[in-house]
Residue, then its C-alpha position, 0 to 999 in steps of 0.5 A: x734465425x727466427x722467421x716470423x708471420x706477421x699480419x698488419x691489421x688496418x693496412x691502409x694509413x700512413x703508419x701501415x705502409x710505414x710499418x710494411x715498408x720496415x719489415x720488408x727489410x727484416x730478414x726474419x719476417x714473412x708478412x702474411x696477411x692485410x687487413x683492410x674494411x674496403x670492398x672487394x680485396x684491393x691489392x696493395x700496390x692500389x692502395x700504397x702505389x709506392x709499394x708496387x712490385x714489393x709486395x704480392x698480397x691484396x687487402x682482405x676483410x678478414x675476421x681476427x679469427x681469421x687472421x689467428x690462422x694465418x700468422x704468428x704476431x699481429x701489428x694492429x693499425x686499428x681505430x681506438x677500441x676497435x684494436x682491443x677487440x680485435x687483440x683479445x680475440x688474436x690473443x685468445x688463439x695464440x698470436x702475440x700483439x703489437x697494439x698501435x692504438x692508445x687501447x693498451x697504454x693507460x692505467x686503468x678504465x676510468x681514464x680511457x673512458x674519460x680521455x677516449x669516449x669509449x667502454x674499453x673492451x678488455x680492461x684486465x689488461x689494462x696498466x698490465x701491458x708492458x709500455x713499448x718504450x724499450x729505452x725505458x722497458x725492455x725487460x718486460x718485451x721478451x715474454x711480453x703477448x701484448x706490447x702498447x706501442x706509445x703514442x708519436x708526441x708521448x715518445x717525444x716528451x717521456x725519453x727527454x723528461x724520465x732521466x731527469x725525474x728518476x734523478x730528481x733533478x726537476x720537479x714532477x709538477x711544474x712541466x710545460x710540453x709544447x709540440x709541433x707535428x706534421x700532418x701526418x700525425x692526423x691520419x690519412x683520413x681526409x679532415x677539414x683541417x688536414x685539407x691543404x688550403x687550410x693547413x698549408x702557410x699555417x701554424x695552430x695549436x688544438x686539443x689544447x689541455x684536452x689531448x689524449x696524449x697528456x694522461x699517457x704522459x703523465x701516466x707512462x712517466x708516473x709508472x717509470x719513476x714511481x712518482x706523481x707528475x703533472x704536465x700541460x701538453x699543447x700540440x700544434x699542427x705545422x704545415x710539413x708532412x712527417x716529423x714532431x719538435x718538443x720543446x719542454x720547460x721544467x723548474x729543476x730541484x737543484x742548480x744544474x749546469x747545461x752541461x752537467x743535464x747534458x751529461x746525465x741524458x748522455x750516461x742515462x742512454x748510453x748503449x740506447x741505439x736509437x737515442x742520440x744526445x746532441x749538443x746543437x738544437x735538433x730539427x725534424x729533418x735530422x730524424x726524418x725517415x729513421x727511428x732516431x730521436x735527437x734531444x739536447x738541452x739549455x738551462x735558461x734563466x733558472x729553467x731546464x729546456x729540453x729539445x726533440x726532434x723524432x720522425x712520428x711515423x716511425x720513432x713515434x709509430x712503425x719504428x718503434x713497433x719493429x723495435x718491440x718486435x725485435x725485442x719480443x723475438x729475440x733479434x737484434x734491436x736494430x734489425x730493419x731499423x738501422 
């Protein structure tokens, strides 16, 4: 069996510990260096107290250059633009990249710099990176150098929408996203609106028709079925910790049957392991703490209405980043995931 060194860039958020917490179960990876910016080499029981006795390795502030000596494939858990520097760097010197920033999924300069606010740093690469939805593209992750791990709510909207447009079954531009995710989903740097006594007891919506997950969407679902697509995308942030529910509304271009939808999202993803088509309406505590994604649908006064539920840290982040890995290495899908 393969045994690979790992190194986890940006080690210190929820997506890191969720990511170590996974490959300390892969039977074929040594995690060999963290990285962290803080002061002074904090060991990782410090920074993720739920780690202790796990995991002997302290955070260092380590140059990608650094890093390139001391493994063979690097997750990066970095702020956007930085993680692109850092992968063309690690790319340079060999190691393969599992980039969990936005840096790597859009097509092209233009769009990052108007969604991002940033120059990218490594545009060549950009709508030139295999996107790691492996449901979906799996036959560019094994030679893949660099794979763009999705974003947690894109996850939970593109699995649902991509059968149903690649049939034709729905128009490409009448589709409405509504969202809810945890807290988690911020980030574990302290906001005022992830403060408890503003986000406990309350339910709002934000980034509403400026969310830089609505080009990923509409990009990544474009690449897929070779056609235009147009959605309005509304995120709300709900007062749990971990978990997103999409509730999707699209005008189809046939009459259809909730069972005949059904059917198609069953045939579409069979032999997917981690893609559960489900007949009740899914909650994110059915998905909570695994790589699953439950979706359904209803067809309701002319309208399709497709329903998911996914964990965000790890369908919509970590899981899926180990599910690539396996992909790139050769191992089983669901190694450490099942």
């Amino acid at each position: 069996m393969n045994h690979v060194r790992v190194g986890i860039l940006g080690a210190t958020g929820y997506t890191a510990l969720e990511l170590i917490r996974i490959l300390l179960r892969h039977p074929g990876v040594t995690i060999s260096v963290l990285t962290s910016r803080q002061e002074g080499r904090p060991h990782l029981s410090t920074v993720h107290p739920s780690l202790t006795g796990r995991l002997d390795l302290c955070l260092e502030d380590l140059s990608p250059e650094e890093v390139a000596g001391r493994c063979q494939c690097a997750f990066l858990c970095l702020p956007h633009a930085a993680s692109a520097q850092a992968a063309k760097v690690l790319l340079a010197r060999g190691v393969r990249v599992i980039d969990l920033s936005a840096d790597y999924r859009l097509n092209d300069a233009q769009t990052y710099r108007q969604w991002y606010e940033h120059e990218h740093p490594d545009p060549e690469r950009l709508g030139k990176t295999p996107y790691g939805l492996p449901e979906l593209f799996s036959s560019e992750l094994p030679m893949a150098e660099l794979v763009a791990n999705p974003g947690c709510y894109p996850t939970s909207a593109i699995l649902p929408l991509a059968p149903l447009l690649k049939e034709g079954w729905i128009a490409p531009d009448d589709i409405v996203i509504d969202s809810k995710s945890g807290v988690s989903g911020a980030g574990r740097t302290p906001k005022l609106n992830t403060h408890f006594p503003e986000c406990n007891e309350s339910i709002a919506a934000y980034g509403v028709g400026r969310h830089r997950h609505q080009p990923e969407i509409e990009q990544i679902l474009q690449r897929y079925t070779g056609q235009r697509v147009d959605v309005i995308f509304t995120p709300h942030l709900t007062p749990m910790d971990r978990g997103i529910l999409s509730v999707i509304y699209a005008r189809p271009t046939r009459e259809v049957s909730e069972a005949a939808v059904l059917g198609l999202l069953r045939s579409f993803y069979a032999g997917k392991p981690f893609v559960r088509i489900v007949s009740h309406l899914p909650a994110t505590k059915d998905t909570a703490h695994t790589n699953f994604i439950d979706i359904t649908a209803r067809v309701v006064k002319g309208r399709v209405i497709l329903i998911s539920a996914e964990d965000n840290l790890i369908k919509g982040a970590s899981g899926a980043a180990v599910q690539n890995f396996n992909w790139m290495y050769g191992f089983s899908e669901m190694t450490a995931l099942w």
